[in-house]
N, C-alpha and C positions, 0 to 999 in steps of 0.2 A: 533564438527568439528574444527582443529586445525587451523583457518588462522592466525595465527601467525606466520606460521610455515614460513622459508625463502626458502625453492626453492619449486615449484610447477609444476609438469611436467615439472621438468628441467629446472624450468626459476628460475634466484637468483634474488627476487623480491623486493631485497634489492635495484637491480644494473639497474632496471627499467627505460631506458632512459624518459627525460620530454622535448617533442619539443613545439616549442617558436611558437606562433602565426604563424609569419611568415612561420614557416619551415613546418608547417602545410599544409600553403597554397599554398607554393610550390610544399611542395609532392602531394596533392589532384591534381593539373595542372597535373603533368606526370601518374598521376594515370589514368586519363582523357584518355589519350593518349596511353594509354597500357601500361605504365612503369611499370610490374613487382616487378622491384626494389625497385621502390617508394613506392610501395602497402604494401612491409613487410615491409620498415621501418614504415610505417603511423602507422601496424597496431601493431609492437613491439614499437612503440611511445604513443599509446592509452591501454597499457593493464593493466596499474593502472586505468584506470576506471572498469575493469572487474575485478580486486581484492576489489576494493570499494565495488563494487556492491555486491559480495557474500560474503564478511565482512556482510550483512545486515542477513545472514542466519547460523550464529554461532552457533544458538542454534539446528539446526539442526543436524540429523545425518547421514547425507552424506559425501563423499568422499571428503574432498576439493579439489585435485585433477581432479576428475568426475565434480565438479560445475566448478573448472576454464578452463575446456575444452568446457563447456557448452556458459558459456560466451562469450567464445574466438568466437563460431557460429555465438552468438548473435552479436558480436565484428564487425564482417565481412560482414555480414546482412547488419550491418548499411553503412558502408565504400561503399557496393557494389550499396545501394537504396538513396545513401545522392546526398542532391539535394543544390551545392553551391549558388545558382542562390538563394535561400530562403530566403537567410541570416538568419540564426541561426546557433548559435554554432552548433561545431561537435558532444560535450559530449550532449549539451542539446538531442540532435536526438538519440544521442548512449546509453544512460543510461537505455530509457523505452525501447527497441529492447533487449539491454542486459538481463534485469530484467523480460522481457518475456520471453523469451529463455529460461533460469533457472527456470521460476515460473510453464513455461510448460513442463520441465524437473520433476520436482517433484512432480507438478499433475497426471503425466503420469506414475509415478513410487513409486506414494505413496503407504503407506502399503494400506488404504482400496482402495481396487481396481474397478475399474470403469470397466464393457463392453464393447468391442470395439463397437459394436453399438451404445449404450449407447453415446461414447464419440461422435462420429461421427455424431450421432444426434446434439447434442451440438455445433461443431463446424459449421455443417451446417446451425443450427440455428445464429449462429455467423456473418456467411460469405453473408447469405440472409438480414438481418437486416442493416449489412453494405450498400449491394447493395439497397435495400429499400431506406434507407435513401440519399444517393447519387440521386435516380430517383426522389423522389418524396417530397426533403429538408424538412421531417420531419421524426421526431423519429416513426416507426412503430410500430402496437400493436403485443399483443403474437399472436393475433389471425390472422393479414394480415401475419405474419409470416410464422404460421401452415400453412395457407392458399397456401402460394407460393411455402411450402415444400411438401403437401398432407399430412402432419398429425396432430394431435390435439392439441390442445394449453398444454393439460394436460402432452401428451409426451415433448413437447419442455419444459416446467417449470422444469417437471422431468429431462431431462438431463442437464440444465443447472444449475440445484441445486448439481446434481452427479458430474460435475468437478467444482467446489468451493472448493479452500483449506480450515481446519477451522482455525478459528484465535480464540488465545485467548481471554477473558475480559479484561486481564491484558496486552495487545499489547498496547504500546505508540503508538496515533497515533499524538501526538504534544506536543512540547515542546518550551518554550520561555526565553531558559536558565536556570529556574528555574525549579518548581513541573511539572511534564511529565503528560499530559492527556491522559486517556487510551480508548480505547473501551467502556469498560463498563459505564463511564461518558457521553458517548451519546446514551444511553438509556433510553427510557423513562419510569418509574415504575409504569402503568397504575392501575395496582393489588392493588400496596401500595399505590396509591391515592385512590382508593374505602372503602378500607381496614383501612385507617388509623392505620397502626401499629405504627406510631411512640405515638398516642396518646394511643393506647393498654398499651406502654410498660410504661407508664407515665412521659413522657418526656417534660410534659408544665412545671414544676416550672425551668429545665434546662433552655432550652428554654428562659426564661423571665429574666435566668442572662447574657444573648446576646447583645450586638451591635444591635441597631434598624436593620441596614443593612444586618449583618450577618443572624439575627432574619428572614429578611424575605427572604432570598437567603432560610434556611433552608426550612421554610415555602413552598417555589415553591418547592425545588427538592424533599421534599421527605410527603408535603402534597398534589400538585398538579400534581405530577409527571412528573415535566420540565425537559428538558436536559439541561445543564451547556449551550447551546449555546442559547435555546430558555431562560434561565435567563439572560445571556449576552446580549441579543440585548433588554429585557425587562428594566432592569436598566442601560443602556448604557455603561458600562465598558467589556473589554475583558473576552476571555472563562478563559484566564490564571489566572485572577486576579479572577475568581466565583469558579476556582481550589484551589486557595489558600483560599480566605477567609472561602469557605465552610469544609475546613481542618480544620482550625482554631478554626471555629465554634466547629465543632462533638470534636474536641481535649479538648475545654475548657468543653464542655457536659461532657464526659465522664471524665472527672476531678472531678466533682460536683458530678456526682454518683458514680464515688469511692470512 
């Protein structure tokens, strides 16, 4: 998907106006009030947050065209449901509406295809849970779920497993400037703690040419089967810094055995 590319459905996204606080708050008043006027400029004022946001789906192969139109829905969703009175930012309200829009754009049009029943369960399962929890201020189970839909927890699990995008291992879900933590670092290797393959492959003399500390970050993640977070809050430093040294670590390992 090319968003680099400068006009997109006609818009030169080069030439993207940027209004000021202020002018924000002004237009949302006459927006209030039926102003029209005001409404397109707020919403040709806000559509660098809808190029940001499908900037985040590059690697996809959609239209970018089709996602900035998609956005723009989601764009106006937010304009039309934003509640001043909140206080919160506009973008903060507008980004997850945006980044819905799109994400339900693509689930809806992925290649592996879902049932319409199928999805609809799904959503209904979605929209009960909501309501649930609203009536009764706690998170409902699968089963008051089924229960409030008339069908079995085993149908609900299924359609809501059926519209889940997948995500790679390799998805950055965090980054602190430095080494990006991905998916697969918060998993935890249950197999390879039973298993002990690290001791299979014979990687104790490695191992003992380590930093005590590295020595035993290694130790948890891949004899105990910890995730980088449940080792963070174990020796009190960040998931970033259990990123890096446990890099560090396997880097100077595999140094020693070649």
């Amino acid at each position: 998907m090319a968003v680099y590319k400068v006009e997109i459905c006609g818009v030169n996204t080069s030439k993207l106006p940027l209004l000021s606080n202020s002018e924000k708050e002004e237009l949302f008043k006459r927006i209030l009030n039926g102003d029209k006027e005001a409404r397109e400029q707020y919403i040709k004022g806000n559509l660098r947050l809808v190029l940001s946001v499908i900037q985040r789906f590059s690697s996809s192969n959609e239209n970018v065209d089709d996602l900035f139109q998609i956005g723009c829905i989601g764009l106006i969703k937010a304009i039309d449901n934003f509640d001043i009175t909140q206080n919160v930012r506009f973008s903060t309200y507008a980004v997850p509406m945006i980044l819905g829009e799109v994400k339900r754009y693509l689930r809806d049009n992925n290649s592996i295809r879902v049932s319409r029943s199928l999805r609809d369960t799904a959503y209904k399962a979605i929209y009960t849970r909501e309501h649930l929890l609203k009536k009764n201020l706690k998170e409902p189970t699968v089963c008051e779920i089924a229960e409030e839909l008339g069908v079995t927890k085993e149908e609900i699990t299924y359609a809501l497993d059926a519209i889940q995008s997948p995500v790679s291992l390799y998805e950055p879900v965090y980054t602190d400037g430095g080494d990006p933590l991905y998916v697969m670092d918060q998993i935890s290797d249950k197999k390879n703690s039973e298993e002990h393959w690290v001791e299979d492959l014979s990687l104790s003399e490695a191992m003992k040419r380590l930093p005590e500390r590295e020595r035993h970050i290694i130790d948890m993640r891949f004899f105990e089967g910890k995730t980088q977070t449940e080792v963070a809050e174990e020796i009190h430093i960040s998931q970033a810094q259990v990123s890096r040294l446990e890099k560090n670590a396997l880097r100077t390992m595999k140094h020693y055995l070649s």
